[in-house]
C-alpha positions as CSV (number, residue, x, y, z in Angstrom):
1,X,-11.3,-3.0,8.9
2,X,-8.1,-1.3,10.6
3,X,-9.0,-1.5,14.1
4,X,-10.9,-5.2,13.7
5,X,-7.7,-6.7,15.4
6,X,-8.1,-4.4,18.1
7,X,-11.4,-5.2,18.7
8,X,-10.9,-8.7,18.7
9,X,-8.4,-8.4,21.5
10,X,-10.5,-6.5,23.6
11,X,-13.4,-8.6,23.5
12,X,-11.0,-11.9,23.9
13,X,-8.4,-10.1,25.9
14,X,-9.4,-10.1,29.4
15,X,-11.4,-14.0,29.5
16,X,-9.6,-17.2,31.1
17,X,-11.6,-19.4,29.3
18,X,-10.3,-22.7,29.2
19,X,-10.6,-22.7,25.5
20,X,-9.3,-19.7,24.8
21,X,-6.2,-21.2,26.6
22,X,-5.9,-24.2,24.8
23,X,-5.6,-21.5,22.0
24,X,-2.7,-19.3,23.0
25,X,-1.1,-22.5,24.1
26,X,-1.9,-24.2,20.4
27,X,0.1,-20.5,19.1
28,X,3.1,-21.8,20.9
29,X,3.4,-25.0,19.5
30,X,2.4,-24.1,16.6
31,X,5.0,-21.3,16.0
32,X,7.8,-24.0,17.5
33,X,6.7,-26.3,14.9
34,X,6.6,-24.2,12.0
35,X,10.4,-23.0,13.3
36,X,12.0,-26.7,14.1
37,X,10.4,-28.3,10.6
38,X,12.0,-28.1,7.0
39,X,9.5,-26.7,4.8
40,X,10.0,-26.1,1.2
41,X,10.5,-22.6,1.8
42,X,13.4,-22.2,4.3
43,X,15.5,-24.4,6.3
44,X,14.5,-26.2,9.9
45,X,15.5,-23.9,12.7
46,X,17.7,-25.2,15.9
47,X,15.4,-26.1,18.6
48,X,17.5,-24.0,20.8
49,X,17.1,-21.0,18.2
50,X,13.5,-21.4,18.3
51,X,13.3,-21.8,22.6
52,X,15.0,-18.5,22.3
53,X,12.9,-16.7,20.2
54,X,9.4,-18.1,21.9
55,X,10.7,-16.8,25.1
56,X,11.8,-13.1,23.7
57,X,8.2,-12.9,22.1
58,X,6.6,-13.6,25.7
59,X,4.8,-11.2,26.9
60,X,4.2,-9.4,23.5
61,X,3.0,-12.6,21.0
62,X,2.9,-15.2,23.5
63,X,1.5,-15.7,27.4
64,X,4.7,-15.8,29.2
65,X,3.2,-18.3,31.7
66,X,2.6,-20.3,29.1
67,X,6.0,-19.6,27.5
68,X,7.4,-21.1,30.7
């Protein structure tokens, strides 16, 4: 159970499937959303705010190319 994550990105790591794109791209928007949006919980972030923190997290959450 501790190294299933590890696994995962090993076996999904290295394909360029096109739908496996469509998912790291679907992350992105996705995490912009969830930032930009009031929710019950906590208050809508800047968009600006949330640009910046997409493109720090490139390269370590997100696809930089993708980020771009």
């Amino acid at each position: 159970m501790k190294s299933h994550t590890q696994m995962g990105a090993e076996i999904l790591g290295s394909d360029s499937s096109v739908l496996l794109n469509l998912a790291r791209i679907v992350a992105i928007v996705d995490t912009f959303n969830t930032l930009t949006m009031t929710r019950p919980y906590k208050h809508a972030w800047l968009v600006a705010d949330a640009i910046n923190l997409l493109k720090k997290e490139a390269g370590s959450h997100f696809e930089p190319e993708l980020v771009k």
